[in-house]
N, C-alpha and C positions, 0 to 999 in steps of 0.2 A: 470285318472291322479291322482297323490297320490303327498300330500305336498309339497316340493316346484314349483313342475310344475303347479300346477294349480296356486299360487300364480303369477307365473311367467306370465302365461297367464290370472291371470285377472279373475279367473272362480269363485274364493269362496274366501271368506273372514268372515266368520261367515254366511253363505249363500249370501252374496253380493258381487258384482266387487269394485272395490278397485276404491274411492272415490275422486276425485278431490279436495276436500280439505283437506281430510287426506292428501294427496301427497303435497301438499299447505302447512300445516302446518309440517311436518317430514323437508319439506327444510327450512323453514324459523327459527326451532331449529334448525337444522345444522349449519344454517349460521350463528345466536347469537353463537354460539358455536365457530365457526372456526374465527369469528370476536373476541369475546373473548382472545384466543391463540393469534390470531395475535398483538392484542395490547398488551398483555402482553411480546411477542417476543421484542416489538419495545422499551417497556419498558425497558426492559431487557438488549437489546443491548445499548440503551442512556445512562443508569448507564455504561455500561462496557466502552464505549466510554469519558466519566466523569472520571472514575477512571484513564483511561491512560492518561490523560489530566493532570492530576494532578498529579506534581514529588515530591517530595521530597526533601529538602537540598541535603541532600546525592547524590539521583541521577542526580542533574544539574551538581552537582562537577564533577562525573563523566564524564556527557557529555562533561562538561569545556574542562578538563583534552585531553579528548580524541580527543574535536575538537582542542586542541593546536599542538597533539603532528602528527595526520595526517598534520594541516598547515604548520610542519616542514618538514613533509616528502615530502609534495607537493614542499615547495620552496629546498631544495634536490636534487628530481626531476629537476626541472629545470633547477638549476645548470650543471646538468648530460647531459639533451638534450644539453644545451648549448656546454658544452664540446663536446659532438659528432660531434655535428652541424662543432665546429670549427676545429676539426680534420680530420674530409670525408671531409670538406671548402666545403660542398650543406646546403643550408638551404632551397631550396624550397621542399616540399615537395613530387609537383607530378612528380619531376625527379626519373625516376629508378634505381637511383643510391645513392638517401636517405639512408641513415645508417639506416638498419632495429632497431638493439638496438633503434636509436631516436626515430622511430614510435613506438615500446612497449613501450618506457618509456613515450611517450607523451598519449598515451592507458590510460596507468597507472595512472599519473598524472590528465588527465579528471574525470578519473572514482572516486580518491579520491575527487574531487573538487565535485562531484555532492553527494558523503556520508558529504562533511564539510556540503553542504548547505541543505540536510535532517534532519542531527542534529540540524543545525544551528534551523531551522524550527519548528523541535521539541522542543527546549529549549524554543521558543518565541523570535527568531535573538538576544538571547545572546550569541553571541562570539566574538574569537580573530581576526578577520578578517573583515578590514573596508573598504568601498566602494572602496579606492587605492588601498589597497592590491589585492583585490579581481580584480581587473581590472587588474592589473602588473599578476597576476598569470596566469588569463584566457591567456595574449598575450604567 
């Protein structure tokens, strides 16, 4: 057997089998190594997870802005289902005869209510929408 097979099998290694604690110590650099990477990974990640924590003037204004202008469209919305509601005259829902429009629109309206309270989250629960409001919306 020629070069790597015999390593493989263990036959030569400078004329001797491959050594229990050489094998001991190749893992135990490996692992200062790969322990190394990893803290620096988590390093790495802390800072990024730091910098998106941290907005800016500018970017709150934004989200301000943005969570105002969906809690318009939310109460909108509701105005809308209402309307439907009172035109088919069904408000329960699990009649088959619910105005499909009111179920999209009520879709619609959930789905914005769960992006207000992401933002909301994201800002640090600075927004336009207060425990009342927030309650009249969800019903």
């Amino acid at each position: 057997m020629h070069g790597l097979g015999r390593k493989a099998f263990g036959e030569t290694r400078g004329g001797a089998g491959w050594r229990l604690g050489d094998l001991a110590l190749r893992l135990r650099n490996r692992s200062k190594t790969e322990r190394c990477r990893s803290n620096s990974a988590k390093m790495s990640k802390a800072s990024t997870t730091m910098k998106q924590l941290q907005m800016s003037p500018g970017e709150m204004a934004q989200i301000s802005t943005l969570i105002s202008n969906l809690t318009r469209s939310v109460e909108l919305l509701h105005f809308d289902i209402d309307f439907e509601e009172e035109r088919a005259r069904i408000r329960d829902l699990s009649d088959p005869a619910y105005p499909i429009l009111a179920r999209h629109l009520r879709t619609r309206r959930e789905n914005l209510m769960e992006t207000i309270a992401a933002l909301e989250a994201r800002a640090g629960g600075v927004g336009p929408l207060g425990d009342g409001q927030k309650a009249r919306l969800a019903s």
